[in-house]
C-alpha positions as CSV (number, residue, x, y, z in Angstrom):
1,X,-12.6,-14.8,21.4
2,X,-10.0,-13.7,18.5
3,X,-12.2,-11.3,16.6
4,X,-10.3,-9.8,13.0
5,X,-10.3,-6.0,12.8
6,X,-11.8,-5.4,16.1
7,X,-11.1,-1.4,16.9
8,X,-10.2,-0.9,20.6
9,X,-12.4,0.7,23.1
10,X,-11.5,2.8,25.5
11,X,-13.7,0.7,28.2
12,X,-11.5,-2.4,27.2
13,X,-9.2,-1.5,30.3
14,X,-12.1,-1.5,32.1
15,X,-13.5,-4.5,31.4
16,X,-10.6,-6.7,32.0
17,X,-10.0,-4.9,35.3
18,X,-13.9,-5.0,36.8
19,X,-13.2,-9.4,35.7
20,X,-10.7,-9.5,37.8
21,X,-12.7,-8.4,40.5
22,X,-16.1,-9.2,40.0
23,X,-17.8,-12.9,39.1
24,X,-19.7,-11.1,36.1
25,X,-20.2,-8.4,34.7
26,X,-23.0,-6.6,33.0
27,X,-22.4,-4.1,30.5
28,X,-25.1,-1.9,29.4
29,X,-25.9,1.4,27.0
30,X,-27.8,2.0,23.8
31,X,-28.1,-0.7,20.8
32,X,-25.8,-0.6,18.2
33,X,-23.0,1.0,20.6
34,X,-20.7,-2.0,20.0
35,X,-21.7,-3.9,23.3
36,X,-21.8,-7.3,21.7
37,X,-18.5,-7.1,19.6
38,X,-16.7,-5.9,22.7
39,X,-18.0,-8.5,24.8
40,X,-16.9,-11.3,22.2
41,X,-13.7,-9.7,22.5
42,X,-13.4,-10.2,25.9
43,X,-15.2,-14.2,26.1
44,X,-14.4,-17.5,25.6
45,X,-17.8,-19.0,25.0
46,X,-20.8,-17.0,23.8
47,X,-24.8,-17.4,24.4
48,X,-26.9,-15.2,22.2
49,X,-31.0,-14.7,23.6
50,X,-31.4,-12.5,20.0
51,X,-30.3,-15.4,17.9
52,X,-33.2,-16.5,15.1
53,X,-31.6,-19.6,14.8
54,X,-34.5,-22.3,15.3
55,X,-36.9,-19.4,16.2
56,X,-35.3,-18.3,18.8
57,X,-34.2,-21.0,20.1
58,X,-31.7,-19.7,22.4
59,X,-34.2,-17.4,24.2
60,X,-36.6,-20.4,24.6
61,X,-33.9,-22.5,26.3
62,X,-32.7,-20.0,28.4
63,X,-36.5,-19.2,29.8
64,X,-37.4,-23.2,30.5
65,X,-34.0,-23.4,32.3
66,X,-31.7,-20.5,32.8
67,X,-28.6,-22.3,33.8
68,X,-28.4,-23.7,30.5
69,X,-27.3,-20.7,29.2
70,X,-24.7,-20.8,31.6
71,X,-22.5,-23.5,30.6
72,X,-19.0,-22.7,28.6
73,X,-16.0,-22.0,28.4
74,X,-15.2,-19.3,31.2
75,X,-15.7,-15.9,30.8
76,X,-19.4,-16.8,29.2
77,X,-21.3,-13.9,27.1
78,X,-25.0,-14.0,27.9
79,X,-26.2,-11.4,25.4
80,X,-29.0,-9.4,25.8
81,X,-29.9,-11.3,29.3
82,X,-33.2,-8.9,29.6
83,X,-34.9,-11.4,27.3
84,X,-35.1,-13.5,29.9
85,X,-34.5,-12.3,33.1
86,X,-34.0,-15.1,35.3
87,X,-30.7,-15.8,34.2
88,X,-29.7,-12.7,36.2
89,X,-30.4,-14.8,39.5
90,X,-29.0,-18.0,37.6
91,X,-25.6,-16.3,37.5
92,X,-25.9,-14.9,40.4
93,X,-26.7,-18.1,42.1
94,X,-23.8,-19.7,39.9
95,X,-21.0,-16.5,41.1
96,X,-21.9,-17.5,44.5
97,X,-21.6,-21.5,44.1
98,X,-17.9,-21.3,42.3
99,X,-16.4,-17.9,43.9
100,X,-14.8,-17.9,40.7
101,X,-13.5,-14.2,39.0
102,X,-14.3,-13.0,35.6
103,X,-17.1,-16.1,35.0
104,X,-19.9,-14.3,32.8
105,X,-20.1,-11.0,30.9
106,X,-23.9,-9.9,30.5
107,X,-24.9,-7.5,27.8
108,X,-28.8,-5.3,27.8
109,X,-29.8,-2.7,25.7
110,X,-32.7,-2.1,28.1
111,X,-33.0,-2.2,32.1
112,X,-35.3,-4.5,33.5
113,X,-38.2,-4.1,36.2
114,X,-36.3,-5.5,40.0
115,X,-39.4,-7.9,40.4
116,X,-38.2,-9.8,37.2
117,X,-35.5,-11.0,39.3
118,X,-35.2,-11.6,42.9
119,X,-31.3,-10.7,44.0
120,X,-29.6,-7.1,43.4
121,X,-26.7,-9.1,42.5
122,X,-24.5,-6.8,44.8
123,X,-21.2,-7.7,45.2
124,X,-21.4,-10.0,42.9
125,X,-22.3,-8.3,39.3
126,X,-20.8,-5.2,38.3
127,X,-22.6,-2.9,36.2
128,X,-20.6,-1.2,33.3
129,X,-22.3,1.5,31.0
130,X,-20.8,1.7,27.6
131,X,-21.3,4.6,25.1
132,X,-21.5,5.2,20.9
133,X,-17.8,5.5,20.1
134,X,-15.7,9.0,20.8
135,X,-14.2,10.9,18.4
136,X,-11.1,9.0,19.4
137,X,-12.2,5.8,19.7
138,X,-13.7,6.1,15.7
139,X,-10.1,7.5,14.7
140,X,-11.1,10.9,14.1
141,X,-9.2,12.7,16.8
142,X,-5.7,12.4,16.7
143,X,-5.3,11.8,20.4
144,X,-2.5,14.5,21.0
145,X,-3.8,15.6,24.1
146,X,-5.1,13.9,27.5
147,X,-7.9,15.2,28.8
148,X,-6.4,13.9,32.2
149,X,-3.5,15.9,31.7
150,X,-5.6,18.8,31.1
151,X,-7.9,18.1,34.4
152,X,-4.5,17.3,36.3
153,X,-3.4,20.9,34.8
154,X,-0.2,19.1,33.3
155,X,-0.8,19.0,29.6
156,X,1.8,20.1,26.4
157,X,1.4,22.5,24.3
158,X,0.8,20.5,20.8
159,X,0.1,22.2,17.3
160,X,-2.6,20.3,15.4
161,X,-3.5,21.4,12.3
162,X,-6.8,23.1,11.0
163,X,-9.6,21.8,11.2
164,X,-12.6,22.5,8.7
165,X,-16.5,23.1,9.7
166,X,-17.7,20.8,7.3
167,X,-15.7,18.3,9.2
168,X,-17.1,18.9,12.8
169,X,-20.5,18.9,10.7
170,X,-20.1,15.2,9.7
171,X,-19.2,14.1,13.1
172,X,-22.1,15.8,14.5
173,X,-24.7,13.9,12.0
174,X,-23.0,10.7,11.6
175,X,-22.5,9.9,15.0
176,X,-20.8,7.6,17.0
177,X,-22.2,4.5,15.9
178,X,-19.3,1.5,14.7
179,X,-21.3,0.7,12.1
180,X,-21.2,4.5,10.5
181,X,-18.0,5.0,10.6
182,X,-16.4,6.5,7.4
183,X,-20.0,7.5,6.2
184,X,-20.7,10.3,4.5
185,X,-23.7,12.8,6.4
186,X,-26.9,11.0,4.5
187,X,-25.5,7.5,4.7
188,X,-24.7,8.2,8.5
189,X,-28.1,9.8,9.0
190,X,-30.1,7.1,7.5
191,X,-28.8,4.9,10.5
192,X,-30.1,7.2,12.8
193,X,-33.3,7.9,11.3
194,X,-33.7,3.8,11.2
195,X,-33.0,3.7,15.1
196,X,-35.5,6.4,16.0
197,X,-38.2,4.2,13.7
198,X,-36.8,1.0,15.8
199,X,-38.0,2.7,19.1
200,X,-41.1,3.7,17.9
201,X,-42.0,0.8,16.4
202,X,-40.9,-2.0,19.1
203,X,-38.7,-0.7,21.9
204,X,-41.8,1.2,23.5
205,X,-43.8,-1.5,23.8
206,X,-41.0,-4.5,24.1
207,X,-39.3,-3.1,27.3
208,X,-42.4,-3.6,29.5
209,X,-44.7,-4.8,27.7
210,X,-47.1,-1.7,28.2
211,X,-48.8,0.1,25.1
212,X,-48.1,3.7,24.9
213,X,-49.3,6.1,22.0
214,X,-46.0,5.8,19.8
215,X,-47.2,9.4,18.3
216,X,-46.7,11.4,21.8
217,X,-43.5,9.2,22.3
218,X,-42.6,10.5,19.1
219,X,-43.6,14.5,20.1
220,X,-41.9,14.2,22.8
221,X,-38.5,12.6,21.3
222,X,-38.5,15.8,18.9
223,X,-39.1,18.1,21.7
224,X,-36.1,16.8,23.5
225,X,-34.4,17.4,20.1
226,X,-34.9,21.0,19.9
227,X,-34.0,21.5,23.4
228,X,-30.8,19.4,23.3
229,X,-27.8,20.5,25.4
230,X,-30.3,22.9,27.8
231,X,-31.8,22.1,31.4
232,X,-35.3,22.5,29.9
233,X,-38.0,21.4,32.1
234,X,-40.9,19.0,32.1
235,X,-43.6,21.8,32.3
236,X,-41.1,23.8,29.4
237,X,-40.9,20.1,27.4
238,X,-45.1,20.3,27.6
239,X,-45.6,23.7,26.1
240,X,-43.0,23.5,23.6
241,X,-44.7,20.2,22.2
242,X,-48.4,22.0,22.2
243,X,-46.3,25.4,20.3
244,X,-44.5,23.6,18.1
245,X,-46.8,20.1,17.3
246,X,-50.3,21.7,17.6
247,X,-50.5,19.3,20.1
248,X,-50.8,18.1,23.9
249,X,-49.2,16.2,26.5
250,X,-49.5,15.6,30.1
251,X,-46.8,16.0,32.9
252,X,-47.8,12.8,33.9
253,X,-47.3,11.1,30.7
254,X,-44.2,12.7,30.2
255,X,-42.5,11.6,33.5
256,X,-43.8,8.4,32.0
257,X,-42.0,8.6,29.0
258,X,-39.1,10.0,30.2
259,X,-38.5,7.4,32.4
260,X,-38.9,4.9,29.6
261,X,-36.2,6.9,27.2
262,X,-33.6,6.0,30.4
263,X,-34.7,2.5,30.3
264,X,-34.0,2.5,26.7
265,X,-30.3,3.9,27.3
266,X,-31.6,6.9,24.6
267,X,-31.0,9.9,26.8
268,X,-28.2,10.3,28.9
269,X,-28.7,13.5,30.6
270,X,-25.7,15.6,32.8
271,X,-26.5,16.3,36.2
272,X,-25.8,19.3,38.2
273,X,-22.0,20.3,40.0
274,X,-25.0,21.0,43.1
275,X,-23.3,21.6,46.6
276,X,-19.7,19.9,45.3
277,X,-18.2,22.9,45.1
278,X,-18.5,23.6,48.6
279,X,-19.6,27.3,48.1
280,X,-22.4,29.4,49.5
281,X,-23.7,30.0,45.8
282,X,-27.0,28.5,45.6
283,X,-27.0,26.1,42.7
284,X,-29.5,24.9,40.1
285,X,-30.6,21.3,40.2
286,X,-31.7,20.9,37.0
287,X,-30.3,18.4,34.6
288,X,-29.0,18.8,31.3
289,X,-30.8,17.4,28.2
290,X,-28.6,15.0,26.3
291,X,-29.4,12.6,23.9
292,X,-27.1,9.3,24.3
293,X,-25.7,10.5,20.8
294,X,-26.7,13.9,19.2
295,X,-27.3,12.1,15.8
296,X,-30.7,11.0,17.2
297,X,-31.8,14.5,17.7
298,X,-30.9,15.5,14.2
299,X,-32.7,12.6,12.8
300,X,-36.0,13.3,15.1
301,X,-35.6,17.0,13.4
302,X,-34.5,15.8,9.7
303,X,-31.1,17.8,10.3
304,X,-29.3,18.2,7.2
305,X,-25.6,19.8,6.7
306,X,-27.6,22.9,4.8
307,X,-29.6,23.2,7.7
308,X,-27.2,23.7,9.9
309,X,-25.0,25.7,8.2
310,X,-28.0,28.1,8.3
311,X,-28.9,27.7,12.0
312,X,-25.4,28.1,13.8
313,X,-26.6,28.3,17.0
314,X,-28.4,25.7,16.9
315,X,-25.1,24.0,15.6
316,X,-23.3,24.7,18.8
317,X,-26.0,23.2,20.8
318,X,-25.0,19.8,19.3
319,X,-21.7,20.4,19.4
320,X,-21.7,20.8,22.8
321,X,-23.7,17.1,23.0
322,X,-21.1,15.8,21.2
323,X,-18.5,16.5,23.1
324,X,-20.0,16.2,26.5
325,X,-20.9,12.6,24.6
326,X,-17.0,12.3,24.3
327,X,-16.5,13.4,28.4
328,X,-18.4,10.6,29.5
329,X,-16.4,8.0,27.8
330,X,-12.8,9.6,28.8
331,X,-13.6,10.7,32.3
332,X,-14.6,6.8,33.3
333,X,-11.3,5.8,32.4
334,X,-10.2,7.3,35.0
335,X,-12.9,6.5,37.7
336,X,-13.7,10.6,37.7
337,X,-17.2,11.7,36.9
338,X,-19.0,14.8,34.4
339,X,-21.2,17.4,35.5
340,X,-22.2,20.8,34.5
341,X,-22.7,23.6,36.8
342,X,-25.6,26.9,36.6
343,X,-26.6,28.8,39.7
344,X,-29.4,31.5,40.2
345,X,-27.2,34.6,39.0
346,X,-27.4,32.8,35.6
347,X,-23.1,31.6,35.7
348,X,-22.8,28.8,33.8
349,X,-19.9,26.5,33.3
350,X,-20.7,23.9,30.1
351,X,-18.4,20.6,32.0
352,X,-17.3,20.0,35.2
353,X,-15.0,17.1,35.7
354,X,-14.7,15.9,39.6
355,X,-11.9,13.7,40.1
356,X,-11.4,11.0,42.4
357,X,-9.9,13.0,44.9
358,X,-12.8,16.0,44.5
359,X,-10.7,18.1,42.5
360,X,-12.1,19.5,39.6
361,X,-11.8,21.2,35.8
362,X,-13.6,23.2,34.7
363,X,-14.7,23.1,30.8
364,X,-16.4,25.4,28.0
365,X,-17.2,24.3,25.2
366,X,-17.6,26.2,22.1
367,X,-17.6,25.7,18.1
368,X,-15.7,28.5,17.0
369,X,-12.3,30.2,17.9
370,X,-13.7,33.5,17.9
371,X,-15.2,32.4,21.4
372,X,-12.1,31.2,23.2
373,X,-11.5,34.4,24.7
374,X,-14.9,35.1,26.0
375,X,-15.0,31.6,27.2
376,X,-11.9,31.6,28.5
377,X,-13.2,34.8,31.0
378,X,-16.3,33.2,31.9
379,X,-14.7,30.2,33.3
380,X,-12.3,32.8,35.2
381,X,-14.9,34.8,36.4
382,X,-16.8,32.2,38.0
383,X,-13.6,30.3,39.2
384,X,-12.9,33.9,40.9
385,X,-16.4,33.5,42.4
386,X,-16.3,30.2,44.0
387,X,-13.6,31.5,45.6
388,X,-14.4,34.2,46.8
389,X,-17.5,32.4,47.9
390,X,-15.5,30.3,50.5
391,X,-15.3,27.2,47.5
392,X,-12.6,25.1,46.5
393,X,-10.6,26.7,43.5
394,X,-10.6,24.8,40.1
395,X,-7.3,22.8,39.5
396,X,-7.3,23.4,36.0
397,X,-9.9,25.3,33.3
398,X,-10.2,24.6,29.7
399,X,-12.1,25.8,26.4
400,X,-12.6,22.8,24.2
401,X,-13.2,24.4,20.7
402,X,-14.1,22.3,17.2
403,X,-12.6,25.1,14.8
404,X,-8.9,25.5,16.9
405,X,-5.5,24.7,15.1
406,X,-3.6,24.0,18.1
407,X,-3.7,23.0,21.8
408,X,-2.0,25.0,24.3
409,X,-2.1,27.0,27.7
410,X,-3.1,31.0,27.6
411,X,-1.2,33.4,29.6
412,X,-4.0,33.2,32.0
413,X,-3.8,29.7,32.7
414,X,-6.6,28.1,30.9
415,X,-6.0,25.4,28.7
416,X,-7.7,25.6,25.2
417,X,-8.2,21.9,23.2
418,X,-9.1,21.0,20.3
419,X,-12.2,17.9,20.4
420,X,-10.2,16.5,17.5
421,X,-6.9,15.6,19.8
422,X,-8.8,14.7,23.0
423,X,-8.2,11.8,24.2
424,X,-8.9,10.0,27.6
């Protein structure tokens, strides 16, 4: 549907190509991420279940006869299909009847239980996961630089231009919501704060209908918070809540609730590089703690620009989350995927991007320029190690940095790139 003003998104491409392929497709990720605009974008005929109109009258139709929902102009948005799940196997049923391309484009903000529906849709729905906007997709980076390029170890030097701390800061704690962009830190921030009450207040108990105590949902939220960016683990998430909260939780419960922060798209944690590098270095499998955006976390902690400015560290943390937020959205583009690598002699590597053909960058990622250097060896160092390990060799290494005035390629081969040029 012709839409006025609409800002493009990097998983527009993507879209139009899984169509082509696919009967339907679902898109999921996070509310507010922009999933309905860019699926009116890419429809003909629209069929909203969170319409009000007539008390929800939409949502009553479509759950006294799913295939009602169904019928439009071709390709149909269905959005936020979850509220009545029998439409999935309506679609499905009708994808199979037509053998028609590009027929339906489902939207969810929240996965559903299998036994609300009976087929996987395999082969016939394809699953898309869209993101809160990157830098470059809101219009603050400047796009100079391909972060393909740099994994394909083929990108131009490019001066850039300083950028200030204050600026990174507002990118941190606005986030990368549509709705926030061009907001100052406290507008942005009252967004966020507003989400967090959302999930507290109905998302805990609307995705499966099962009451949980909204104040250890909300301990553990802020625990997650003040571990962002680190491979903390359950048993670690447990006593920093009792520390820092006075309070207690169970593993159990917090399985539980994990598991119910995935369903809710609100954490989108990095797995481990594991056995990809082919070397006899024994590797961590511990995830990464992420947020789905690292605004959440500084609303759960009431983060303010002052705050920050005196806890630097803590800064970085959520840097890092932001970018990494960034690497998820740019490495689909180009069907490669993100990891982050840690073994048992305590190497770390922030990033690791594994292309399609299992070659792989690797990436540091760090606030100031004053770290490049050091960066710069690590990611050497452990390249050197893999190696010498009997693994495959990096194809290209990188320091992204948020205080850098330039992008270019060190005597020593690794790239350095500023956040505020990448692109995908």
């Amino acid at each position: 549907m012709k839409i006025d003003n609409y800002r493009q998104r990097i998983i527009d491409n993507i879209i139009d190509t899984y169509l082509e392929a696919f009967g339907a497709v679902l898109i999921e990720g996070p509310k507010w991420c922009g999933k309905t605009w860019t699926s009116k974008y890419h429809s003909n005929s629209e069929f909203l279940l969170a319409d009000p109109k007539g008390n929800f009258n939409n949502k009553q139709l479509a759950m006294l006869n799913p295939e009602l929902a169904l019928v439009g102009e071709k390709p149909r948005l269905i959005d936020e299909w979850q509220e009545a799940p029998s439409i999935w196997d309506a679609v499905r049923g009708k994808v199979d009847e037509t053998i028609e391309k590009g027929q339906y484009i489902l939207t969810g903000s929240a996965t559903v239980n299998k036994d609300k529906y009976v087929h996987s849709g395999t082969g016939r729905i394809a699953r898309l996961k869209m993101r809160p906007m990157s830098l470059f997709e809101s219009g603050y980076s400047d796009g100079k630089i391909s972060l393909k390029d740099v994994c394909e170890n083929v990108a131009k030097d490019q001066f850039i231009g300083e950028v200030s701390l204050d600026r990174i800061i507002n990118y941190v704690l606005v986030g990368g919501w549509p709705s926030t962009i061009g907001m100052n830190e406290k507008q942005g921030m009252l967004l966020s704060k507003e989400y967090i009450k959302t999930v507290l207040s109905e998302d805990i108990y609307r995705v499966d209908n099962i009451k949980r105590d909204g104040h250890k949902v909300e301990l553990l939220l802020r625990s997650l918070a003040r571990n962002e960016s680190t491979t903390v683990t359950n048993k670690t998430l447990k006593n920093d809540i009792k520390e820092k909260d006075l309070d207690d939780i169970n593993i159990d419960t917090i399985t539980d609730y994990l598991n119910l922060f995935n369903r809710l798209y609100l954490i989108e944690n990095i797995p481990p590089f594991s056995n990809k590098l082919r070397s006899s270095l024994r590797v961590k499998q511990s995830e990464k703690r992420h947020f789905v955006d690292q605004s959440l976390a500084c609303a759960l902690l009431n983060i303010t620009k002052e705050k920050l400015l005196n806890d630097l560290e803590y800064l970085g943390f959520l840097f890092e989350s932001l970018v990494e937020r960034d690497l998820l959205t740019y490495v689909a583009s180009f069907g490669a995927k993100l990891y982050h690598y840690q073994d048992y002699e305590n190497n770390e590597i922030d990033a690791i991007i594994e292309m399609e053909d299992g070659a792989w960058c690797g990436i540091e990622i760090k606030l100031g320029a004053n770290q490049i250097e050091e960066a710069a060896k690590n990611l050497i160092r452990i390249n050197d190690l893999i190696i010498r390990q009997g693994g495959v060799p990096a194809k290209s290494l990188c320091v992204i940095c948020g205080l850098t005035n330039a992008a270019y390629k060190r005597p020593d081969g690794v790239y350095v790139t500023p956040i505020t040029s990448l692109r995908e």
